[in-house]
C-alpha positions in Angstrom: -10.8 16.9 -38.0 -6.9 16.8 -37.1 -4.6 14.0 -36.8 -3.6 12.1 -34.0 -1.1 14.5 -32.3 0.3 14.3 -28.8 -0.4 16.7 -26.5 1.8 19.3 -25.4 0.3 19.5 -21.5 -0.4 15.3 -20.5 2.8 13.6 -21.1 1.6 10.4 -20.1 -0.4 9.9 -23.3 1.5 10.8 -26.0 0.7 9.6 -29.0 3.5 7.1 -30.8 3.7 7.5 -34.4 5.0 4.4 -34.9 2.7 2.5 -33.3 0.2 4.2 -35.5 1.8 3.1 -38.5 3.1 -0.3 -37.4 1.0 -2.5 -40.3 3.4 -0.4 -42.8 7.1 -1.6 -41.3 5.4 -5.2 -41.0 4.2 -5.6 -44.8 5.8 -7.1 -47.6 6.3 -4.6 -50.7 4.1 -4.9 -53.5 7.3 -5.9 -55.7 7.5 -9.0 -53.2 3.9 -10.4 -53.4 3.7 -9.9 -57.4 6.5 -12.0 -57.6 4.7 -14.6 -55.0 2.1 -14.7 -57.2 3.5 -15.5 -60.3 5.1 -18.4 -59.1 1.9 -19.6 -58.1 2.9 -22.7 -56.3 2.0 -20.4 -52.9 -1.9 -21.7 -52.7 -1.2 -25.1 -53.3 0.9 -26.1 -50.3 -0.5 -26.0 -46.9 0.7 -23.5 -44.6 3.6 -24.3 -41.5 1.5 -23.7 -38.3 3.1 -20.8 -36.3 2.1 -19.8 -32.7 3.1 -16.4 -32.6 0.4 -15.6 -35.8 -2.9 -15.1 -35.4 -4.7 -18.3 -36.0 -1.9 -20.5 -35.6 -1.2 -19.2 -39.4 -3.1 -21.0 -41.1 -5.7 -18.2 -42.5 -3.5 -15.9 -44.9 -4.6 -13.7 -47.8 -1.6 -14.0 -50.2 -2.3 -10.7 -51.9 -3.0 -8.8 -49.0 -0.2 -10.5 -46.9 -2.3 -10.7 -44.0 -2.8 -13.3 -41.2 -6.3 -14.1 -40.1 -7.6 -15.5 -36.6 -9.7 -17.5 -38.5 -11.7 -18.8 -41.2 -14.8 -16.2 -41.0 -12.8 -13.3 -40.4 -10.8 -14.0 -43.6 -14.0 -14.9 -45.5 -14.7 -11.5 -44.4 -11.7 -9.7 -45.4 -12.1 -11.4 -48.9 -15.3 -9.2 -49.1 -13.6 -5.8 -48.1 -12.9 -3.1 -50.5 -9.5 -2.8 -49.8 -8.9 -6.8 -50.7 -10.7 -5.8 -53.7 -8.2 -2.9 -54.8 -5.4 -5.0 -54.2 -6.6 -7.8 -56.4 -6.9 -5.5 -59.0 -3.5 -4.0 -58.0 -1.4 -7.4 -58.6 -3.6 -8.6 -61.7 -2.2 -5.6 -63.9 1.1 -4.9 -64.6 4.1 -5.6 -62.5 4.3 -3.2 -59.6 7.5 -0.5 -59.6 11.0 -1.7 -58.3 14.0 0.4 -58.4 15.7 -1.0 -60.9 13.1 0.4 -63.1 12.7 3.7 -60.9 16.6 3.7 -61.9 16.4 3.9 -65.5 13.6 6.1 -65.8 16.0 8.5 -64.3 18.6 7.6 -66.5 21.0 6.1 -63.6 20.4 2.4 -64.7 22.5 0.3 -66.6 25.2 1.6 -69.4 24.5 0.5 -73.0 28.2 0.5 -74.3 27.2 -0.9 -77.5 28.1 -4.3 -79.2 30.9 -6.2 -77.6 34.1 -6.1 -80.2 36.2 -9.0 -81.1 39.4 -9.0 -78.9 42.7 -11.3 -80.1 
C-alpha cells in the first residue's frame, strides 16, 4: 500500500525520486500546448525526423505532447483515458498562467487611471 521508498538497510537499490517522476521535468506546461493549439498550423506540417525520439519522431500526440514508437502504439494512446481528459482539458478555457495567478492575488498590473495631458 506505501510508496516507493528506499530502504534504509540495501543501499544498492535505493529508489531515485527523480527518476520516478522524470515524464514531469520532460513535459511542456499546459499553458504551452493551449497556445500550440490555437495556432493550429501544428497538424498540418509534417514533422522533422529526429533520432534520439522514439519513432524517429514522427508519431506525436500534440495535446498530450508525447512521442510514439509508432503508428499502433499512438492509435492506442488516442484510445486511453488519460488522452481523453486531456482533450477535454485544452477544449475548455485557457489553462492558468501566472500572470493571471498574479492578479488574482492582487500583485498584477497597477491601474493608475487615465493618462493626463502633459504640455
Amino acid at each position: 500500500m506505501g510508496g516507493k521508498c528506499p530502504s534504509r538497510k540495501v543501499k544498492k537499490r535505493r529508489f531515485s525520486h527523480k527518476t520516478a517522476r522524470r515524464d514531469k521535468f520532460l513535459l511542456k506546461g499546459d499553458d504551452a500546448v493551449y497556445d500550440e493549439l490555437q495556432k493550429g498550423d501544428s497538424e498540418k506540417k509534417p514533422l522533422p525526423r529526429d533520432e534520439d525520439l522514439p519513432g524517429m519522431g514522427q508519431y506525436y500526440c500534440l495535446h498530450c505532447d508525447r512521442y510514439f514508437a509508432n503508428s499502433t502504439v499512438r492509435d492506442e494512446h488516442f484510445k486511453t483515458k488519460r488522452h481523453k481528459k486531456r482533450l477535454k482539458q485544452m477544449s475548455g478555457p485557457a489553462p492558468h498562467t501566472q500572470l493571471d495567478a498574479d492578479l488574482a492575488a492582487g500583485m498584477g498590473m497597477p491601474d493608475n487611471g487615465p493618462t493626463l495631458m502633459s504640455t
